[in-house]
N, C-alpha and C positions, 0 to 999 in steps of 0.2 A: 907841877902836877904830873907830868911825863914822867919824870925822874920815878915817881913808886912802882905806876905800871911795868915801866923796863925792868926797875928793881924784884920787883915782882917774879916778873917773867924768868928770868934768871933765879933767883933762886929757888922755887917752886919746880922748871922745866928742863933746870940741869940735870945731866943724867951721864954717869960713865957708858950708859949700852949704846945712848946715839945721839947725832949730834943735832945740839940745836939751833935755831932759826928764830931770830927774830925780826919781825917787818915792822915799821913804822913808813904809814904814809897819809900824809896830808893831802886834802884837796878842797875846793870850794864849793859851797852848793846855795843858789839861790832857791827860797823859798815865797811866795809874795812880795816879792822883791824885796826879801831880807838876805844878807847874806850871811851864811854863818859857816865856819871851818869845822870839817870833818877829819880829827885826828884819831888813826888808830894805829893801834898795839897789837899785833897775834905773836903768837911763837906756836912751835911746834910738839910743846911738851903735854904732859898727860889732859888737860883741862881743868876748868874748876870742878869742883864736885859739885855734883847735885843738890846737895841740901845749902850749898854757900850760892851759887843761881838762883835757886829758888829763894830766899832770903832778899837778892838782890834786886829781882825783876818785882818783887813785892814791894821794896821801900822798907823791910825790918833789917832794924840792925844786927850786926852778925858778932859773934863772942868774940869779945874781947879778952878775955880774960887770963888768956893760958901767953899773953904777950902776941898773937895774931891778930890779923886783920885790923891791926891801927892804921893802918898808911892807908888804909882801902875806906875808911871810915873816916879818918882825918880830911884826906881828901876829897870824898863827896861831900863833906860840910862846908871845903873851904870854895867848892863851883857853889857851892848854893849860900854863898854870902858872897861874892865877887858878882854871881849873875843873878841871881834872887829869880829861880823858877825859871829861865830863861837858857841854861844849861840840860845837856841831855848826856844822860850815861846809858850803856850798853854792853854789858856783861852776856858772852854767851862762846858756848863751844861749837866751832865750826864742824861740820859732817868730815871732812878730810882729819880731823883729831886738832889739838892744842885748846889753844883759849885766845878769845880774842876781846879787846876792849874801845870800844867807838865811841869817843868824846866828841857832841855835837854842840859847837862853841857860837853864839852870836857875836857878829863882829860890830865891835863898838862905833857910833855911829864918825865920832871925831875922829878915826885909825883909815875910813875910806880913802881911798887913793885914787881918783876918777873912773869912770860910769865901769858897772860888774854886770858882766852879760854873759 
């Protein structure tokens, strides 16, 4: 699932004028003493555009049709059959510019490794 965003971010934020930047960082966060991994994605290139944001923080699907936005589509279909509503995406352009994507993953209960605090 990592693998589109990166992919993503690279070919969208590539740019002969500057250079880019990509972050990927994971970390933990307890919820009701659930825990779930916080994976995200930013780079430093133009961001999404407005009308594919807006499409995404609504839940509609975005054109497919011109061969875009399959990975981004394919992929929120395959969090919401692996976690069934229990997965969280988060598409949004940070104030400093780029794009940034925040996969909020619960961690499956049998993958525990002793007590998360």
């Amino acid at each position: 699932m990592l693998q589109t965003f990166i992919e993503n971010a690279v070919k969208y934020a590539v740019s002969r004028d500057r250079v880019l930047q990509i972050r990927l960082t994971v970390c933990l966060r307890v919820e009701d003493d659930k825990p779930y991994a916080v994976i995200r994605i930013s780079d430093t290139g133009p961001g999404f555009p407005e009308d594919v944001l807006d499409k995404l923080a609504n839940g509609k699907p975005l054109d497919q049709s011109e061969g875009k936005h399959i990975g981004i589509m394919n992929t929120l279909q395959r969090l919401e059959l692996l976690y069934q509503h229990r997965a969280q995406v988060e598409f949004s352009n940070p104030e400093g510019g780029g794009a940034s994507v925040a996969l909020t993953l619960p961690q499956p209960l049998q993958e525990r490794r002793g007590d998360i605090r």
